[in-house]
C-alpha positions in Angstrom: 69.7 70.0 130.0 68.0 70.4 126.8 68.3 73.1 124.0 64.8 74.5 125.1 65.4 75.0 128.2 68.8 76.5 127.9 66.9 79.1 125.2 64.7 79.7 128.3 67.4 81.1 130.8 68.9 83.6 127.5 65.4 84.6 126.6 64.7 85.8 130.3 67.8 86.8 131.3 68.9 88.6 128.1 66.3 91.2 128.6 68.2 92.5 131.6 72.1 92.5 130.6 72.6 94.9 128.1 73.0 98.2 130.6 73.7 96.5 133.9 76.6 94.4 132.0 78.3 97.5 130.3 78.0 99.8 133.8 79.6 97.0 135.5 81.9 96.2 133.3 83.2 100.1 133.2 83.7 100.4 137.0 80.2 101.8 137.4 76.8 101.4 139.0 73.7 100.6 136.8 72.3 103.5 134.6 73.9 106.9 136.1 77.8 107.0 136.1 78.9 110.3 137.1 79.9 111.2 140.6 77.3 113.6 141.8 73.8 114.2 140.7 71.7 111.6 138.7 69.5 110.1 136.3 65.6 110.4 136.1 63.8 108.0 134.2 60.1 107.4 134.3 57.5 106.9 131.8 53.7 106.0 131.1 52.2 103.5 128.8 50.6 99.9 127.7 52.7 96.7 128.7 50.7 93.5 126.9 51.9 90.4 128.7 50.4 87.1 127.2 46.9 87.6 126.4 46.7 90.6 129.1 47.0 94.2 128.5 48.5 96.6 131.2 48.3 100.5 131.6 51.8 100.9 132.7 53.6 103.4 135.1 57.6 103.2 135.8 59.5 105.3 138.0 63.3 104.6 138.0 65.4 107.4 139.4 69.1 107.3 140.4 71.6 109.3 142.2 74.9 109.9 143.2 76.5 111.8 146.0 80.2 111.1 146.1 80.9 107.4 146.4 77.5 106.7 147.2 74.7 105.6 144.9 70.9 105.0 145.2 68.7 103.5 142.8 64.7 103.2 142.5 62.6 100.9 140.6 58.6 101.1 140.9 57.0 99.4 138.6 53.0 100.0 138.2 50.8 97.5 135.9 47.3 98.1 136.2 44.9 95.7 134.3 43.1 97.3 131.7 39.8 95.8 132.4 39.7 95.3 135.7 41.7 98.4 136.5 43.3 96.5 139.4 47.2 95.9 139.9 48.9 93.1 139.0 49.3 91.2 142.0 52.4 89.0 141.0 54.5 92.4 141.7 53.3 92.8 145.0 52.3 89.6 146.8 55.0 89.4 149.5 56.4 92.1 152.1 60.0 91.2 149.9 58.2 93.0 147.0 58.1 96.4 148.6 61.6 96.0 149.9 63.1 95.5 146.1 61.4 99.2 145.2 65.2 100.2 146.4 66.7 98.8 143.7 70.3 99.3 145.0 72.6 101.1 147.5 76.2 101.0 146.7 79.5 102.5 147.7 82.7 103.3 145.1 82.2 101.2 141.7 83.5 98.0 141.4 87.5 98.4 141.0 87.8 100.9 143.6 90.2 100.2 147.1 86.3 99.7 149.0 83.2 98.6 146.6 79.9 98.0 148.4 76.4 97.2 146.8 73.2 96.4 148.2 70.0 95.1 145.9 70.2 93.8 142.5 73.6 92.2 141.7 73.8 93.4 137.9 76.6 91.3 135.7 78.8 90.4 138.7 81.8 88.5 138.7 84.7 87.4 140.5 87.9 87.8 139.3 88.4 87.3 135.4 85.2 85.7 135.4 86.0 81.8 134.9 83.9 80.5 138.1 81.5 83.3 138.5 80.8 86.1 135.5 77.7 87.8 134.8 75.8 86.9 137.4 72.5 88.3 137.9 70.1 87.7 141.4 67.0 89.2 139.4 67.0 86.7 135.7 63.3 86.3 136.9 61.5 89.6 137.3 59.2 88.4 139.7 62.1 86.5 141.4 64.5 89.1 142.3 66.5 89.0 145.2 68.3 91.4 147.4 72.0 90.5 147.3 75.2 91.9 148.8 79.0 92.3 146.5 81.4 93.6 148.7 85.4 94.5 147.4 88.7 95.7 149.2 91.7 96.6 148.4 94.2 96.5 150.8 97.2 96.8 148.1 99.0 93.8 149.0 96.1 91.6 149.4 92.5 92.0 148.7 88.9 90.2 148.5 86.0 90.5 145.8 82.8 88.8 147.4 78.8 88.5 146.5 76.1 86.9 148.1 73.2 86.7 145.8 70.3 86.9 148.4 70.4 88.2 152.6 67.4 86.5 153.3 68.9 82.8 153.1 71.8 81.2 152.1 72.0 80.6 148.5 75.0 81.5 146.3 77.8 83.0 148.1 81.5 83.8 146.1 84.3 84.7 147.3 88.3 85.6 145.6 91.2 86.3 147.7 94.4 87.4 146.1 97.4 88.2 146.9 100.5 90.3 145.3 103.8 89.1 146.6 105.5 92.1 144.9 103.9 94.9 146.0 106.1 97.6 147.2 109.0 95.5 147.4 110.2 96.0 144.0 109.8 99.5 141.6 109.4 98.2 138.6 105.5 99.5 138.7 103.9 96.6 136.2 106.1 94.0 138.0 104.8 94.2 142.1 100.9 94.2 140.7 101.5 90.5 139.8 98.7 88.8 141.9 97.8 85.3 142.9 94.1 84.8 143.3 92.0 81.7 144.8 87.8 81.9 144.3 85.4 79.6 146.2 81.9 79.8 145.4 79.0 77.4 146.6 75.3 77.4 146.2 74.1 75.3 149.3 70.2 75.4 148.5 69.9 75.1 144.5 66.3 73.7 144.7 65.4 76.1 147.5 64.3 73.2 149.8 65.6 73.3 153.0 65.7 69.7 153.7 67.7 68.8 151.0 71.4 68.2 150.3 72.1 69.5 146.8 74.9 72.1 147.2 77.1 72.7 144.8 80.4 74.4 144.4 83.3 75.9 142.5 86.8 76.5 143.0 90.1 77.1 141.6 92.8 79.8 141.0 94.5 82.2 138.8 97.4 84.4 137.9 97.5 87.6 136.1 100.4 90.3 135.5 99.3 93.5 134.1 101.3 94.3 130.6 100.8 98.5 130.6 99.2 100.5 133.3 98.3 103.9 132.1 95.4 106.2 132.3 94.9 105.9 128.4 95.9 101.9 128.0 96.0 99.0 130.1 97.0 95.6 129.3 97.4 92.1 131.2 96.9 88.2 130.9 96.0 86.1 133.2 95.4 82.4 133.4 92.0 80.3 135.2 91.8 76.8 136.6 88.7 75.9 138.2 86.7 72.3 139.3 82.7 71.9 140.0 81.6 69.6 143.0 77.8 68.9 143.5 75.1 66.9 143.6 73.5 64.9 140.8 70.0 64.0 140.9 70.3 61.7 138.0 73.2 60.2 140.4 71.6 60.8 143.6 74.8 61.9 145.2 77.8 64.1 145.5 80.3 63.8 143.6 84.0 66.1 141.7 82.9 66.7 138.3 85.4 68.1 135.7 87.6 71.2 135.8 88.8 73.4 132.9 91.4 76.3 132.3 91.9 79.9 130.2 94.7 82.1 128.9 93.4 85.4 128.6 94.6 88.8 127.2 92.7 91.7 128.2 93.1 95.3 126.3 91.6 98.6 127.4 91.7 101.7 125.5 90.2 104.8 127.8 88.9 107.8 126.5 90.7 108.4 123.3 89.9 111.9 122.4 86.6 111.9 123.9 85.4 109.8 121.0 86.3 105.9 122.0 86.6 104.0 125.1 86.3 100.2 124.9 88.0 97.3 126.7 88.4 93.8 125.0 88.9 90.3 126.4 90.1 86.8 124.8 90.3 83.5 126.0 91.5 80.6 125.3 90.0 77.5 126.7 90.7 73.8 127.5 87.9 72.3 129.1 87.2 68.8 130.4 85.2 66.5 130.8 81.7 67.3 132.8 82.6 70.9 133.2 81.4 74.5 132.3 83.2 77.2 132.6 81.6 80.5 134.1 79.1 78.0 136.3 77.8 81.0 138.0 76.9 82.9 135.1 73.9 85.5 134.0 71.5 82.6 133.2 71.5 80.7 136.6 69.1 81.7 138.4 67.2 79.8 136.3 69.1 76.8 135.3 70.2 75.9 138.8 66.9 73.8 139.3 64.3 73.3 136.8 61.7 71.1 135.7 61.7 69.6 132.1 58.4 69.1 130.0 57.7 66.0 131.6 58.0 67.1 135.0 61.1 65.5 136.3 62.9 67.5 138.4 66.6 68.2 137.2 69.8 70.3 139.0 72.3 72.3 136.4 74.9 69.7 137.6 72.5 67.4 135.7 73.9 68.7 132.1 77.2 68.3 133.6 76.9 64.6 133.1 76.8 64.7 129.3 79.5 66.1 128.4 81.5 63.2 128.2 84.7 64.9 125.4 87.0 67.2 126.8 86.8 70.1 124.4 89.1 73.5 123.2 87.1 76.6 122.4 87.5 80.4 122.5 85.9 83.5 124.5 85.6 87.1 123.2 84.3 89.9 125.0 83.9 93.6 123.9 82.6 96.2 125.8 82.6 100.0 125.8 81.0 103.8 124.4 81.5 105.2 121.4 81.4 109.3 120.8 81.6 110.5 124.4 79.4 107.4 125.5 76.5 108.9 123.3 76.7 105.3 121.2 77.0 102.0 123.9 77.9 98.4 122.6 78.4 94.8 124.0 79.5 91.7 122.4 80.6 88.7 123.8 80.5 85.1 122.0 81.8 81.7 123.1 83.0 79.0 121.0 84.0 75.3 120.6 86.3 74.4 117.8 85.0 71.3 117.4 80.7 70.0 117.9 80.9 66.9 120.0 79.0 64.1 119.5 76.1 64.4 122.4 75.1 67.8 120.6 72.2 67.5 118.4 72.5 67.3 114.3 70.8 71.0 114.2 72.7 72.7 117.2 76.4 74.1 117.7 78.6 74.9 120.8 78.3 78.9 120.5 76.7 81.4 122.7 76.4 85.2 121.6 74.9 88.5 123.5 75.3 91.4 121.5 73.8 95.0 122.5 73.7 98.5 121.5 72.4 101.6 122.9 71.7 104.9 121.1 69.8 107.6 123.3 71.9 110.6 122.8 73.8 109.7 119.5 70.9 111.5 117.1 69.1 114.8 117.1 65.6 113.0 117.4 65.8 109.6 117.6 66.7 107.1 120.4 67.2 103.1 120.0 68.3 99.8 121.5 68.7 96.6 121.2 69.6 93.3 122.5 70.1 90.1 120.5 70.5 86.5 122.5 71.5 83.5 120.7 72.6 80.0 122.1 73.9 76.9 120.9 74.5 78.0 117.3 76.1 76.1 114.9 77.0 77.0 111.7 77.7 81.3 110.9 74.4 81.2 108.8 72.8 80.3 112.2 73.7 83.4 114.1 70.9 85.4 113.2 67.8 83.1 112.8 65.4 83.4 115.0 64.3 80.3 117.1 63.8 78.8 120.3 67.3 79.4 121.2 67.1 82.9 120.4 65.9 86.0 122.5 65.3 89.6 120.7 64.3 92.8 122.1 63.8 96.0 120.0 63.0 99.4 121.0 62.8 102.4 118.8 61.8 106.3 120.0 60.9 109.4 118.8 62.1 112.7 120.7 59.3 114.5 121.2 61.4 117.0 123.4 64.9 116.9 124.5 63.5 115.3 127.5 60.7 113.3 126.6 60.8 110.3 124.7 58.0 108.1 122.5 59.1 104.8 122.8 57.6 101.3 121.4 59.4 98.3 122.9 59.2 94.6 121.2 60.1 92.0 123.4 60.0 87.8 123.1 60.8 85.8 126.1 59.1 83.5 128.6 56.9 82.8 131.1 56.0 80.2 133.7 52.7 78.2 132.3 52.1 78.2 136.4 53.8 79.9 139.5 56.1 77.8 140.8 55.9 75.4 137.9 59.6 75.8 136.3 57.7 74.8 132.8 58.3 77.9 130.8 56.4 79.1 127.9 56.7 82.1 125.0 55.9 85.7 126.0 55.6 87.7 123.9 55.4 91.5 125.1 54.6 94.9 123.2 55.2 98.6 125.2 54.1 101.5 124.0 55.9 104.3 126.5 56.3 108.0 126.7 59.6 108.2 128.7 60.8 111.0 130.6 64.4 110.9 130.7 66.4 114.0 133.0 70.1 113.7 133.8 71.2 116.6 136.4 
């Protein structure tokens, strides 16, 4: 798989991470996090897509009741000279269907999690098979997807199916603490023993094909502290890919890979800082990735290169031919009563093997900050993609491998918002094509944003 198209699947996908990741991350549901009432967010405005300008209308409620959660999302783009609506967002009955944009039960973490609709930065376990998994990277593409987690104490499952209309990617983790209750040293019985299996059977979404491809593997973790206020653990991954090639024409084991991890949470610190942190460290083999199933698949599992030849993810697999060491870092959390939100995460190889191109490195950043209640007047956010970076001067050029989004408001009232959005990121040059091309995007928006 080439650097392009890998700069594709951030610049698409890194447009929808930065909120969904941090509420799922925290235990939450996209957008509104509180336990009763909700979150009103709609706004009016220019959208200019390409060469095409758009009078735009958005409507994106949310509310909560208890343990249950709804979420809207109605989009309106209306061509500005022919004053007609732009039919890519409603040329199939499934396009009315994804106006609910989620139903959910609990939060993720709690004895029962259900969610119905987008699947927003989901993951199974710590993460090392499936982690950040979205079913809408494509906005005209999204899917309507299933996670569903229990708890029974002793044992439990975590599960996701990314689409209920066929059978696509499907996850699932069982685990298991042979402790529990039998022994009162508290940190001790939550030792757990976890196995995940996760398969794609359809990655080219042609039925008559054979192409599936799957992960599995398992993993250990023993909490360190468990307290309201700090919570520690580490944990160790092993994991191994099986699929189909299409530059070998047939199914095959490809590589496998392990992580030691250390996970830190500080919660809620005198109202002023809550933030969890993650490290790994990694030993990966040959023709393996780890986090297969991540935020950018969607549109990596089957694609077609400049030339037109047809290639599966599995395809990359194939030259990575070095069995390389690297670390993981992942910080996420609010700052000031969650008035200030931030993500980081960044991966990296010690070394740059030899198949890697002169100008490109083995790292892979998403950074993100949100500001909307932090200043009397202003509101801001960001989002900052970068892939296959190389040297530290590298991080923060801006490239084909690179994805940017800025937005920057003006509070007209407490509730209304002036808001200009800048975003790059890509297209298909057809429908269908899976040749992507540069979008660039300008918003003008007055926002009304109501939390009750």
């Amino acid at each position: 798989m080439n650097g392009k198209k890998l700069a594709v699947s951030v610049l698409v996908v890194g447009l929808l991470c930065a909120q969904s990741v941090y509420a799922q991350l925290r235990g939450s549901n996209f957008g509104y996090t509180g336990e009763q009432g909700g979150l009103l967010m709609g706004g009016v405005g220019f959208a200019r897509i390409g060469d095409e300008t758009y009078y735009a209308i958005q409507f994106r409620p949310e509310f909560g009741f208890g343990k249950v959660g709804i979420g809207l999302n109605i989009n309106l783009l209306y061509d500005s000279e022919t004053g007609k609506i732009r039919s890519q967002d409603w040329d199939s009955s499934y396009d009315y269907f994804r106006v609910i944009r989620y139903l959910r039960y609990g939060h993720k973490f709690d004895p029962i999690y259900a969610r119905v609709g987008s699947l927003d930065a989901a993951h199974l376990g710590h993460g090392f098979i499936v982690n950040y998994y979205t079913n809408e990277a494509s906005y005209d593409e999204r899917k309507i997807g299933l996670a569903l987690d229990i708890d029974f104490g002793r044992f439990g499952v975590e599960s996701i199916t990314s689409n209920l209309g066929r059978a696509e990617l499907i996850g699932l983790r069982g685990y298991y603490r042979p402790l529990y209750e039998r022994i009162a040293i508290p940190i001790i019985e939550h030792f757990a023993v976890g196995a995940t299996f996760a398969q794609d059977f359809d990655p080219d979404s042609w039925t008559a094909s054979d192409d599936a491809t799957s992960v599995y593997g398992f993993d250990l973790e023993l909490p360190l502290i468990r307290g309201s206020r700090l919570n520690s653990l580490i944990y160790f991954d092993w994991a191994q890919i099986r699929g189909y090639s299409s530059l070998e024409e047939k199914t095959r084991t490809f590589g496998s890979g392990q992580a030691v991890g250390f996970g830190l949470g500080l919660g809620n610190l005198g109202g002023l800082i809550d933030l969890s942190f993650k490290v790994e460290r990694r030993w990966l083999g040959k023709e393996f990735v780890p986090a297969y199933f991540d935020a950018f698949y969607e549109i990596e599992r089957f694609y077609m290169t400049e030339d037109r030849v047809e290639r599966h993810k599995t395809d990359y697999l194939l030259g990575l031919q070095e069995k390389t060491k690297g670390l993981f870092g992942e910080l996420v959390g609010g700052l000031l009563g969650d008035r200030i939100r931030l993500i980081g995460m960044m991966s990296w190889l010690d070394e740059v093997p030899d198949w890697y191109g002169d100008e490109e490195g083995t790292g892979a950043m998403h950074l993100a900050a949100e500001a909307i209640d932090a200043f009397p007047s202003i509101a801001a956010h960001a989002t900052y993609d970068k892939i296959r970076m190389g040297a530290l001067d590298d991080l923060f050029t801006l490239d084909n491998r690179s994805v940017a989004r800025v937005g920057l408001g003006y509070k007209v009232s407490p509730y209304l918002i002036l808001f200009v959005d800048y975003i790059w990121t890509y297209e298909e040059t057809e429908p269908g094509s899976r040749i992507y091309q540069p979008q660039e995007r300008i918003e003008p928006k007055l926002v009304l944003a109501y939390r009750f």
